[in-house]
C-alpha positions in Angstrom: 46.8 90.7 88.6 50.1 89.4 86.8 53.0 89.8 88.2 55.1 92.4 86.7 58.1 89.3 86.3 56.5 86.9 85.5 59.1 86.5 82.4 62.0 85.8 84.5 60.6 83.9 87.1 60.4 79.6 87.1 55.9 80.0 86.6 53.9 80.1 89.3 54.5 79.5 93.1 51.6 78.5 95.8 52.0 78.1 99.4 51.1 74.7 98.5 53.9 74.6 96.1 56.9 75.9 98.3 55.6 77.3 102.0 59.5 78.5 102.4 59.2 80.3 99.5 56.2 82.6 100.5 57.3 82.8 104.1 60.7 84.7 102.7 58.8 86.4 100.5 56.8 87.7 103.3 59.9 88.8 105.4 61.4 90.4 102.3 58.2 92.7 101.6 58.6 93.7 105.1 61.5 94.8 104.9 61.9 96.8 101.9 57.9 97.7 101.3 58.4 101.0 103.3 60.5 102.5 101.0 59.2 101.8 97.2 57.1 103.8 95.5 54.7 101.3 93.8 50.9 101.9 93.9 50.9 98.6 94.8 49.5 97.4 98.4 51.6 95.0 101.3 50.2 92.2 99.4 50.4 93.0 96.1 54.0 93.8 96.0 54.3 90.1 98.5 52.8 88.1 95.0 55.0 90.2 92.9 57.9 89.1 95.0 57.6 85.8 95.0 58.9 84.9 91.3 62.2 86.8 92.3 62.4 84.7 95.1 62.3 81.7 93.2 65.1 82.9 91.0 67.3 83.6 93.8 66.2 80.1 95.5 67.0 78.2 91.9 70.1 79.7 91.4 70.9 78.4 95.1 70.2 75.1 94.1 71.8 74.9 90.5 73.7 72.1 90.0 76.5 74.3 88.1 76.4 77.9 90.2 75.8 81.3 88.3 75.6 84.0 90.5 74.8 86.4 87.3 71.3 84.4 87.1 70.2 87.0 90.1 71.4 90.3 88.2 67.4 90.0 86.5 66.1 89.9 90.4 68.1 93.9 90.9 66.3 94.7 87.6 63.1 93.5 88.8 63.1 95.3 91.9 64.1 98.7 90.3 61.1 98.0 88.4 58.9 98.0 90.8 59.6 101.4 91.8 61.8 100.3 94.2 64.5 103.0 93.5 65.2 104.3 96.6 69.3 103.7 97.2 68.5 102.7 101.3 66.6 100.4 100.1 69.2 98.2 98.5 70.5 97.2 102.3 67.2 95.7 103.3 67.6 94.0 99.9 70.7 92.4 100.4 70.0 91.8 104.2 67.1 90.1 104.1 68.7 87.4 101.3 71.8 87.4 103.8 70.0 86.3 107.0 66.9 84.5 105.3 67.5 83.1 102.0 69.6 80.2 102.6 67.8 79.5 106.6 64.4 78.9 104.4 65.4 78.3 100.6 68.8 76.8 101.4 69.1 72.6 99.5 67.8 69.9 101.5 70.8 67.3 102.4 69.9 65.4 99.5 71.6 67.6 96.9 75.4 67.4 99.4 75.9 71.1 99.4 77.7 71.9 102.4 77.3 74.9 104.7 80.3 77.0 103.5 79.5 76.4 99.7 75.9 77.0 100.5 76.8 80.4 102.0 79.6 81.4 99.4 76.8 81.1 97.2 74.7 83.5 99.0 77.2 86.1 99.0 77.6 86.1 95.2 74.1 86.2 94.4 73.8 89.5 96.3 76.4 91.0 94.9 74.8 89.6 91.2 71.4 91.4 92.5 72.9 94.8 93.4 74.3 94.7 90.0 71.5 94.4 88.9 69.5 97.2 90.7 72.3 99.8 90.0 72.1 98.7 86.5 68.6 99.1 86.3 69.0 102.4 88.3 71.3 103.7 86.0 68.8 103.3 83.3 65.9 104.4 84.8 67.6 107.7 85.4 68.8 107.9 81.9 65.8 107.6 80.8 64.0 110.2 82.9 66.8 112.4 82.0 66.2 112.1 77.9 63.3 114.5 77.5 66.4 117.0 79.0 68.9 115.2 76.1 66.4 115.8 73.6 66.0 119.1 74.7 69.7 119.6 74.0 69.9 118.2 70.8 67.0 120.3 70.1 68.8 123.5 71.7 71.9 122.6 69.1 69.6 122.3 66.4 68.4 125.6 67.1 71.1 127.2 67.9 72.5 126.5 64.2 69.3 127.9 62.8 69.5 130.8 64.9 72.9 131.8 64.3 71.8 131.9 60.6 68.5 133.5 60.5 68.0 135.5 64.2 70.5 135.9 67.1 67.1 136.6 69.0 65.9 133.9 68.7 69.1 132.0 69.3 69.7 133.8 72.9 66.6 132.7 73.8 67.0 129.1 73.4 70.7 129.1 74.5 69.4 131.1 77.9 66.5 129.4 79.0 68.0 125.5 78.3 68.0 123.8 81.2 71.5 122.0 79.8 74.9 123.4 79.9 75.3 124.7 77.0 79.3 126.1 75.8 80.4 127.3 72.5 84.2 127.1 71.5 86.8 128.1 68.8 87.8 124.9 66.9 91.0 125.4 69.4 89.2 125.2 72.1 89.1 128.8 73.0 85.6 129.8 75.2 82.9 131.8 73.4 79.9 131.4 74.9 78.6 130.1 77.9 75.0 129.7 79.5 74.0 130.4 82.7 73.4 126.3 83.1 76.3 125.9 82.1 78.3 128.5 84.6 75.7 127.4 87.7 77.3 123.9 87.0 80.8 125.1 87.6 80.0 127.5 89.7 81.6 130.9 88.0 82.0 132.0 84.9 85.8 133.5 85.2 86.7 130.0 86.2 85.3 128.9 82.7 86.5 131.5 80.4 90.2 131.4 82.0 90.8 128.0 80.6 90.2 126.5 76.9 88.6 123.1 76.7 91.4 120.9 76.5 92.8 122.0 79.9 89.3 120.8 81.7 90.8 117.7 82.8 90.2 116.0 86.7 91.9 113.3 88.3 88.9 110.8 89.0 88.6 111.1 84.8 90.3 108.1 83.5 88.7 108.8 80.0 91.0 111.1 77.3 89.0 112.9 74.7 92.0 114.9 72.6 91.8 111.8 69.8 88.2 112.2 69.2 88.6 115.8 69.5 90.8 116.4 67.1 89.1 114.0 64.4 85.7 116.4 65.3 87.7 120.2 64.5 89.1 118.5 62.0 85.8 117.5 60.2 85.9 113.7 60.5 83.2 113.7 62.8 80.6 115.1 63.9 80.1 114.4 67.4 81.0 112.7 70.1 79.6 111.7 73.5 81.2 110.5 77.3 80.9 110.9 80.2 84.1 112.8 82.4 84.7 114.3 85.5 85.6 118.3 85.6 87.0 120.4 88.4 84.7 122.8 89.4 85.8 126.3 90.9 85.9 124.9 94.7 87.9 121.9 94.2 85.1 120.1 94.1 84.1 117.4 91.0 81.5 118.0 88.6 80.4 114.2 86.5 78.9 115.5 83.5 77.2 113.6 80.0 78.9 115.4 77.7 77.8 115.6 74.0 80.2 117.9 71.6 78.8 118.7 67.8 80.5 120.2 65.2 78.7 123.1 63.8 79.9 124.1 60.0 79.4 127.4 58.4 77.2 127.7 55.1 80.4 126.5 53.0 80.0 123.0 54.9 83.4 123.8 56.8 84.2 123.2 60.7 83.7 126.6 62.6 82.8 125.9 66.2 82.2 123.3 68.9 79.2 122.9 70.4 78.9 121.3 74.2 76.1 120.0 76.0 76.4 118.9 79.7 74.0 117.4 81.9 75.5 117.1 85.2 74.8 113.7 86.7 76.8 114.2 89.6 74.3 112.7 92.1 73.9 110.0 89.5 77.3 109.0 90.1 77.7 109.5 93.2 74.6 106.8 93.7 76.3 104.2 91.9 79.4 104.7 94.3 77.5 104.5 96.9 75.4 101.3 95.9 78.8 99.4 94.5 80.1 100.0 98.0 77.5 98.7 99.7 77.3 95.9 97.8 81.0 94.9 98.0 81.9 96.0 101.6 80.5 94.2 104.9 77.9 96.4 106.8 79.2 95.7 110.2 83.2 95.9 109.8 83.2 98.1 106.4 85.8 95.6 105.4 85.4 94.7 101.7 83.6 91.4 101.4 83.3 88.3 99.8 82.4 89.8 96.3 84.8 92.2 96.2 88.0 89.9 97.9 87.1 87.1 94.5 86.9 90.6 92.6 90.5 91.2 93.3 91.7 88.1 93.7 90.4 87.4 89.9 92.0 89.9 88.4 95.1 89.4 90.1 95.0 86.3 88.6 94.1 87.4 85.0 97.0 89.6 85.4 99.2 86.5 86.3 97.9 84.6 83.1 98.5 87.8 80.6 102.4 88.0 82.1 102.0 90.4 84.2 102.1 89.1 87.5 103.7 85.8 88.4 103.0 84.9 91.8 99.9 85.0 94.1 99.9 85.1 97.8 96.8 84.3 100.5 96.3 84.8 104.1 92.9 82.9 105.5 92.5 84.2 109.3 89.8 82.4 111.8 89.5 83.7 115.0 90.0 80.9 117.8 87.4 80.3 120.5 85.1 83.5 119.0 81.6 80.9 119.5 82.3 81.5 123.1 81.8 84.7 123.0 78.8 85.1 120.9 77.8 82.3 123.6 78.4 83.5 126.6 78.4 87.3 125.9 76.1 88.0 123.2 76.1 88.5 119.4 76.1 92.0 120.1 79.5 92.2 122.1 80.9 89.8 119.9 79.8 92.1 116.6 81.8 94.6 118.2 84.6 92.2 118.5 84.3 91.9 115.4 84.7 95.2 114.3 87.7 95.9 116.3 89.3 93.2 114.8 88.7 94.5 111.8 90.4 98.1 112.3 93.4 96.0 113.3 93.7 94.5 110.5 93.2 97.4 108.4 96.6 98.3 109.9 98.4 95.2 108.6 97.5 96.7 104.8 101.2 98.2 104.0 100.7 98.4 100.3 98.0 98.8 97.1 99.3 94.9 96.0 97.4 94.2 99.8 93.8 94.0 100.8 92.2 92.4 103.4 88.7 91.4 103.6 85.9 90.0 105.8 84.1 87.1 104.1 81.8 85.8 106.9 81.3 85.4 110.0 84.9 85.3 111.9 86.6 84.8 109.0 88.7 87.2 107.6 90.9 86.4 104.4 93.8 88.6 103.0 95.4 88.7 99.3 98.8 90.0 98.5 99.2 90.2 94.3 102.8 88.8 93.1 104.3 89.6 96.3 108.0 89.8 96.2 108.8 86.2 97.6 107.1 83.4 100.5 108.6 85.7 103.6 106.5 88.8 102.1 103.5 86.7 102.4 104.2 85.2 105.8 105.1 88.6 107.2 101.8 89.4 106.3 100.9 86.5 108.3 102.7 87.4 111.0 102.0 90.9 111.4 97.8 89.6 111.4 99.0 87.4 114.4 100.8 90.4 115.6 97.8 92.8 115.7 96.1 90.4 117.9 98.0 89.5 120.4 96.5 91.9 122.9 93.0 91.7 124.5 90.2 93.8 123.4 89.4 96.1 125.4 85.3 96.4 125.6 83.0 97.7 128.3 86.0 97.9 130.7 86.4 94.0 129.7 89.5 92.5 128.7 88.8 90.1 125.8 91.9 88.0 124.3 91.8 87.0 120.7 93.7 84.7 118.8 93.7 83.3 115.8 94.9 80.8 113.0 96.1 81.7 109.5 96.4 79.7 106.8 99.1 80.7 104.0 99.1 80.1 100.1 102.0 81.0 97.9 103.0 80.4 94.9 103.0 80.5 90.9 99.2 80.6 90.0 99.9 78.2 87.3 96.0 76.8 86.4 94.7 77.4 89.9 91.1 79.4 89.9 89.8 81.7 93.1 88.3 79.2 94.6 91.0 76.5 94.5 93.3 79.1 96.0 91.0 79.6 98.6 90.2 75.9 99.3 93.8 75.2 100.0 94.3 78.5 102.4 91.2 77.2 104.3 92.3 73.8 104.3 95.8 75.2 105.5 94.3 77.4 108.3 92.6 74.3 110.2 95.9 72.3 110.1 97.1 75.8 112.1 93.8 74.7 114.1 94.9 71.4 115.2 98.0 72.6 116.1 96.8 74.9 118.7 96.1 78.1 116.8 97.0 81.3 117.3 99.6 80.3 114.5 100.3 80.6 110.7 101.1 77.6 108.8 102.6 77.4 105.0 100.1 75.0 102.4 101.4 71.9 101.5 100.1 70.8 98.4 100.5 66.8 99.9 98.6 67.8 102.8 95.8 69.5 100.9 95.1 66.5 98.6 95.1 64.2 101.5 92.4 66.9 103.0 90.5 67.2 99.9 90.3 63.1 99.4 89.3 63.0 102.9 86.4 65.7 101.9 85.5 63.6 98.5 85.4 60.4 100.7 82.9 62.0 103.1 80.5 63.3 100.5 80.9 60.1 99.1 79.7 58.1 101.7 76.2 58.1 101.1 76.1 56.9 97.7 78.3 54.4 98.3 76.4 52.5 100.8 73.6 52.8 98.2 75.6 51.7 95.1 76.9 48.8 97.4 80.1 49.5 97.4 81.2 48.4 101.0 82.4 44.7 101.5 82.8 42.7 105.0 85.7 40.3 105.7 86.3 38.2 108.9 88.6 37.6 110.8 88.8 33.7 112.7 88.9 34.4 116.3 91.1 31.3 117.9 90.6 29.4 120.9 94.0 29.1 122.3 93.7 25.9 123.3 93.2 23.8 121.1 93.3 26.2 118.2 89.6 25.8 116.6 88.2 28.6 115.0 85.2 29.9 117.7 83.7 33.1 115.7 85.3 36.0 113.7 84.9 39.1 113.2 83.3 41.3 111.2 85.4 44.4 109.3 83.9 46.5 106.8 86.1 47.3 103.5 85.1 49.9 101.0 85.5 48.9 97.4 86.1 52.7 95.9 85.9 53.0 92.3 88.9 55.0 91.9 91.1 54.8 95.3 90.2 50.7 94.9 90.1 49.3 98.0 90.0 51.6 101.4 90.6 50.0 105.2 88.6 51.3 107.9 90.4 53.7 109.2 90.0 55.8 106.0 86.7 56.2 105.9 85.3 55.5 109.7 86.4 58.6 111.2 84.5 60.4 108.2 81.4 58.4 108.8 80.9 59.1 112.2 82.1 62.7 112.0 78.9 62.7 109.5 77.1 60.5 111.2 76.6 58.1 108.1 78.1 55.3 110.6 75.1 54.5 112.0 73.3 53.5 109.0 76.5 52.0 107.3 76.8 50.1 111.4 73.4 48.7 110.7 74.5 47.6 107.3 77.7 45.8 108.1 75.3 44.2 111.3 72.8 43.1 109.0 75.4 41.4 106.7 77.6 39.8 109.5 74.6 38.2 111.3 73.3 36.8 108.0 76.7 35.5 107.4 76.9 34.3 110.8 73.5 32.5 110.7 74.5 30.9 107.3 77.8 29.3 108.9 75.6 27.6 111.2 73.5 26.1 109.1 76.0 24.5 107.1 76.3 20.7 108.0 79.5 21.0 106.2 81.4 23.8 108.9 84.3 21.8 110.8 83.9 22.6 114.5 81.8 24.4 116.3 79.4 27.0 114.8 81.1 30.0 114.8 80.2 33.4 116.5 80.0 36.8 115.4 81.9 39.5 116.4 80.8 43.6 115.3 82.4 46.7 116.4 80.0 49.1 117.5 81.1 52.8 116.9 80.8 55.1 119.9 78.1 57.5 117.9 76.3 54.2 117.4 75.8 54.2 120.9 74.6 57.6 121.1 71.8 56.6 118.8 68.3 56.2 120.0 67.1 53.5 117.6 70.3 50.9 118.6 68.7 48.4 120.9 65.9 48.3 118.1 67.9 47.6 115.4 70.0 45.0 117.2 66.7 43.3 118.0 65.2 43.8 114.7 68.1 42.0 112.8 68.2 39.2 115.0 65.0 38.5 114.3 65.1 38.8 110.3 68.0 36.7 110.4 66.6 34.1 113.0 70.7 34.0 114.6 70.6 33.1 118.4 71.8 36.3 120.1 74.1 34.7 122.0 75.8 33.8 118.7 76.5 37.7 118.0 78.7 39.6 120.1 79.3 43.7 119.8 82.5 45.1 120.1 82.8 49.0 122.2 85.8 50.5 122.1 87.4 51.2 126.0 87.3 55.4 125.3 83.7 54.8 124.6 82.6 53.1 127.6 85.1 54.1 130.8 83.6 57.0 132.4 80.3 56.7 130.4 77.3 57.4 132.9 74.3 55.7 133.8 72.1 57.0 130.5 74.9 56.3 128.4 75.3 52.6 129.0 71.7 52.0 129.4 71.4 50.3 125.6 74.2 48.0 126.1 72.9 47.1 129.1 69.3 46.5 127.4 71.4 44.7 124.6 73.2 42.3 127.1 69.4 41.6 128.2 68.7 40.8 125.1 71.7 37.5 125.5 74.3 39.3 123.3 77.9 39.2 124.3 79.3 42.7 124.9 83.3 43.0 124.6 85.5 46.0 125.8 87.3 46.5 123.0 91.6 48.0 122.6 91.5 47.5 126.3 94.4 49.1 127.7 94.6 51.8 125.4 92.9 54.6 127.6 93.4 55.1 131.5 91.0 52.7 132.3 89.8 52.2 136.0 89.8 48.7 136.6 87.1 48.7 139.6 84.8 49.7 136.9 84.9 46.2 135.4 82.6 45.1 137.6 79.6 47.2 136.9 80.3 47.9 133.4 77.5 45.3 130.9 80.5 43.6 129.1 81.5 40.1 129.2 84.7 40.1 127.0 88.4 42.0 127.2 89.6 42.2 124.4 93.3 43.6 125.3 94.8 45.9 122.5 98.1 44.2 121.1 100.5 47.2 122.1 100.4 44.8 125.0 102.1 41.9 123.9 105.0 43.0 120.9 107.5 42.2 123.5 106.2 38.3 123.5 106.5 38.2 120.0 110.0 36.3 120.4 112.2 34.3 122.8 112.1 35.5 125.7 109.4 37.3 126.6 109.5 40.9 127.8 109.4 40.0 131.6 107.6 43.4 132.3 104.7 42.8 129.5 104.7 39.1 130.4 103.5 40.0 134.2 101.0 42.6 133.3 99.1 40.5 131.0 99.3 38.1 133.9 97.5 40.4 136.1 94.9 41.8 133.4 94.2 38.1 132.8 93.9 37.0 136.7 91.2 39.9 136.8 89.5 39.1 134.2 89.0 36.0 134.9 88.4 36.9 139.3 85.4 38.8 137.7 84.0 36.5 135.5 85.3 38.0 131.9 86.9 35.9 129.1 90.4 37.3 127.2 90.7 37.5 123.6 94.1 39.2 122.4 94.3 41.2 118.8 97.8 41.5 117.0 99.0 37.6 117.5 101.9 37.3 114.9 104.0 34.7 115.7 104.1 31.0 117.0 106.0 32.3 120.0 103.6 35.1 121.0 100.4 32.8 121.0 102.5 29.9 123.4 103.2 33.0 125.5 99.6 33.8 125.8 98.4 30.7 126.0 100.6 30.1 129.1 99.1 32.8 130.8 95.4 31.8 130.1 94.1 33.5 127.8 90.7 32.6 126.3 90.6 33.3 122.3 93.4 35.6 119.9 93.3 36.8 116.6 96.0 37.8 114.4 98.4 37.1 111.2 99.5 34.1 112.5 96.1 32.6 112.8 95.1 34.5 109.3 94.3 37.5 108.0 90.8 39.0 107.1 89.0 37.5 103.8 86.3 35.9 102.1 83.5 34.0 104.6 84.3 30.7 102.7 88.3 31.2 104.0 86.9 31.5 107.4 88.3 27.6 108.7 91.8 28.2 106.5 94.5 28.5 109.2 97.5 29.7 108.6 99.6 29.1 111.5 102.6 30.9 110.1 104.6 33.5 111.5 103.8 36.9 109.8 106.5 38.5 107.4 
């Protein structure tokens, strides 16, 4: 059998093709098989889902996002006789919890979590569009053998009046449309009983001309069109309009008015047909709510919050509105509760959030919205100035500063808000939301339950940060990293014993980025450890290199390479440690790998088990910024490291004549120890001529600094600079 959508689909999908594909296919006829109408069986209706799928999974992965690439998969659905209106929230659930979990872009396309998800939400807004679309139509076309039937009743009405007012009676009776005949003012002449059962009496018809039939929920005005029809300038019109029926309640209607002409070709009377599509409209209601509101808070959602925001913004660009204003609320610490009490209580968390918020809405310009998870985001159009919006802000805080009570459970909640404000300028939705989001996690790191103001210099720092992290692993394959070295000096006689290794990043349009710009992102990502493996690879190379040329003054030199603290978490270290000393052929007590003190003091047994393994293997290990965290000393002496390196906050005060007598003795003592326990002393941060005497007097082993020279090209390894630094 071919599937019924086989034109909109990307061709044929097998299991063998895409198994993720079929299995939420599968889960999808589940859910919303029960209440079609098809002839189709369970696995039928499974095969004919699966080219929808694919459209909804394609338009996931597109490289340039169009939600309205879904509004065919709505269509397709309606076509297959699923038209019931429950139906549409097994729809839009099952792509909610399953389309992304088993259709969602591998890592190798860089679509993060939050993007992938945004794009989720749009495409089920673009697919209930779709089905109430395709709703609409299907009922308008079961509904035109009645149209046709009125056009025929108006047809034979005009006949009738001319030749048999039998005849007409009959047809105007028995229609099943309202039928109405009017003066060319407007005044009531005839009414059937269609017509009267629709409005529910007949006085309540005849009291009233035409003109006055008008209802609030009618945004439409017919009097232009009208008067061009009694006039004779037309002959008919159709709309659709809401009426008033006689118990306050509205009646939607398809109207279509004629002009009927006497035998002199003149306009006589007006002719209305009415077919109520009441239900009709109520339907589409009732499927554009579901699809722009959250099912568990009845918040709007993410559809309908970019909804408003848009036009707020179009309104903005058109002059009418000038300022924009954004409140992006996270609730702190809400994973523990789903962890330790249950998605259920913390759904109904949720929701109670979510009636206190309602309560923060003080005007039409405001709305507040859920758009996932514990996120909650409210937009204030052209408020009157910044304290509007951060009263806003304030009054969010403000509704949830008491606990929740649930279950005869207290629950605090708290949360942080991020503020926008501001002229809209060229900004889009999403760049407006970007900075709000960006804003609320600087509230975040401040503590939370707090609102803080965007900074525009803070949000391009954050966004460079986020371009620098998704840059990362291109980078390392477009070779765009570079190592320098530093010389590592023995003190006492000043020769250059090793160097070490630091990574640079040549960007191609921030030029050229330090470590500490791009580290942190790396092992947040965890792109450090293979990025760790490269700069080891390319520092034992260079290491083994060194030594084998006849032409290197002194000593060959060792290797020094920091070892990040996630490298250590990683199962494969010891391996690749062992592996590149081998490719290379470098002795391994010619490398040595450099741990940071956080990473180490405290660690337990499992935790230092590769660097012991590594110091098996004869490579140096060295305690790197020592000093820096509240290190226990005693645990010197079981920890698998052979060289303190002591951080240079340290020794500034030795930097000139005399000494800081306070600084002076406790690098005395950290050197004493050291050295009691079998541990050499390299110092970071030498700058002056002064400093390095000072440290020399007190024994330490090696130093590295400015005054020795700075980090640089392998061949500028052995070029001393034994200058004070500027």
């Amino acid at each position: 059998m071919r599937p019924f959508f086989a034109g909109y689909g990307p061709g044929p999908v097998t299991a063998v093709d895409d198994d993720s594909l079929a299995r939420f296919a599968a889960i999808w006829s589940r859910a919303i098989y029960p209440v079609t109408a098809t002839s189709m069986t369970k696995a039928e209706f499974e095969e004919h889902l699966l080219p929808l799928a694919a459209v909804l999974r394609d338009a996931l992965h597109a490289e340039r996002f169009d939600p309205r690439a879904a509004v065919p998969v709505g269509t397709g659905l309606v076509a297959a006789h699923c038209t019931d209106p429950e139906a549409l929230p097994s729809i839009l659930g099952v792509i909610d919890a399953y389309l992304v979990l088993y259709c969602g872009p591998g890592p190798e396309l860089g679509l993060p979590a939050d993007e992938c998800r945004a794009r989720c939400s749009r495409l089920q807004h673009a697919v209930a569009v779709g089905f109430a679309h395709a709703l609409r139509e299907r009922t308008l076309r079961e509904q035109e053998s009645i149209s046709r039937a009125a056009l025929n009743a108006k047809s034979e009405a005009e006949s009738a009046l001319a030749a048999s007012e039998a005849r007409f009676r009959a047809v105007f009776e028995t229609a099943a449309v309202g039928i109405g005949i009017a003066e060319l003012d407007g005044t009531i002449l005839e009414i059937n009983a269609a017509l009267v059962r629709m409005f529910g009496s007949e006085a309540f018809i005849r009291q009233r001309r035409t003109g006055d039939w008008l209802h609030p929920e009618s945004s439409v005005d017919t009097g232009d069109v009208n008067r061009e029809l009694v006039r004779g300038e037309r002959d008919h019109y159709q709309i659709e309009k809401a009426y008033p029926r006689a118990d306050g309640s509205v009646l939607w209607a398809d109207v279509q008015v004629s002009l009927l002409r006497d035998a002199a070709g003149q306009p006589r009377y007006q002719l209305a047909l009415l077919d109520d599509v009441t239900e009709r409209r109520r339907l589409l209601d009732r499927l554009r709510h579901q699809a722009t509101h959250d099912a568990l808070t009845g918040l709007p959602n993410r559809a309908l919050f970019f909804e408003r925001l848009d036009q707020a913004l179009e309104e903005s660009a058109g002059g009418g509105r000038r300022d924009i204003g954004v409140c992006y609320l996270d609730l702190d610490g809400f994973k523990a509760v789903n962890d330790s009490l249950g998605h259920a209580v913390g759904d109904r968390l949720l929701v109670a959030v979510a009636d206190r918020l309602r309560a923060c809405v003080t005007s039409p310009d405001q709305l507040v919205a859920r758009i996932g998870g514990d996120e909650f985001v409210a937009v204030y159009a052209d408020p009157p100035g910044r304290r509007a919006v951060t009263d806003l802000a304030a009054r969010i805080l403000g509704a949830l500063s008491t606990p929740v009570l649930l279950d005869d459970r207290q629950l605090p909640v708290h949360g942080s808000v991020g503020v926008v404000h501001g002229p809209v300028g060229g900004r889009g939705p999403a760049d407006i939301l970007r900075s709000a989001d960006i804003t609320m996690y600087r509230a975040k790191e401040r503590g939370g339950n707090r609102y803080e103001v965007a900074d525009p210099d803070a949000d391009a720092r954050a966004i460079t940060r986020h371009g620098l992290t998704n840059q990362l692993p291109s980078a390392l394959r477009h070779h765009e990293f570079f190592v320098e070295y530093q010389p590592l000096i023995g003190m006492e006689d000043n020769a250059v014993l090793g160097a070490e290794a630091l990574v640079r990043w040549s960007h191609p349009v921030h030029g050229v980025l330090g470590p500490d710009q791009f580290i942190p992102l790396a092992e947040s990502t965890g792109q450090i450890v293979p990025l760790g493996r490269w700069v080891l690879e390319q520092a034992v190379r260079q290491a083994q290199e060194w030594r084998q040329d006849t032409h290197c003054p002194g000593p060959p030199p060792r290797i020094n390479v920091n070892l990040s603290p996630v490298q250590l978490g990683h199962r494969g270290l010891v391996a690749d440690v062992a592996a590149v000393l081998d490719d290379s052929g470098l002795q391994p007590d010619a490398l040595c790998l450099e741990v940071t003190e956080s990473a180490l003091i405290g660690a337990d047994k499992d935790a230092l088990e590769p660097l012991r393994r590594i110091a098996d293997l004869g490579v140096a290990i060295a305690l790197d910024d020592f000093g820096t965290g509240y290190s226990n000393l005693a645990s010197l002496r079981w920890l698998p490291v052979s060289v303190l390196k002591l951080d240079r906050a340290f020794t500034r005060g030795m930097r000139q004549q005399p000494a800081d007598p306070m600084e002076f003795k406790i690098v005395e003592c950290i050197v004493t120890l050291a050295h009691a326990l079998g541990l050499t002393v390299t110092v970071e941060g030498v700058e002056t001529r002064v400093q390095a005497d000072h440290l020399r007097t007190l024994g330490c082993d090696t130093a590295q600094g400015w005054y020795y020279g700075r980090p640089g090209p392998a061949d500028q390894l052995h070029k001393l600079t034994l200058a004070d630094a500027g």
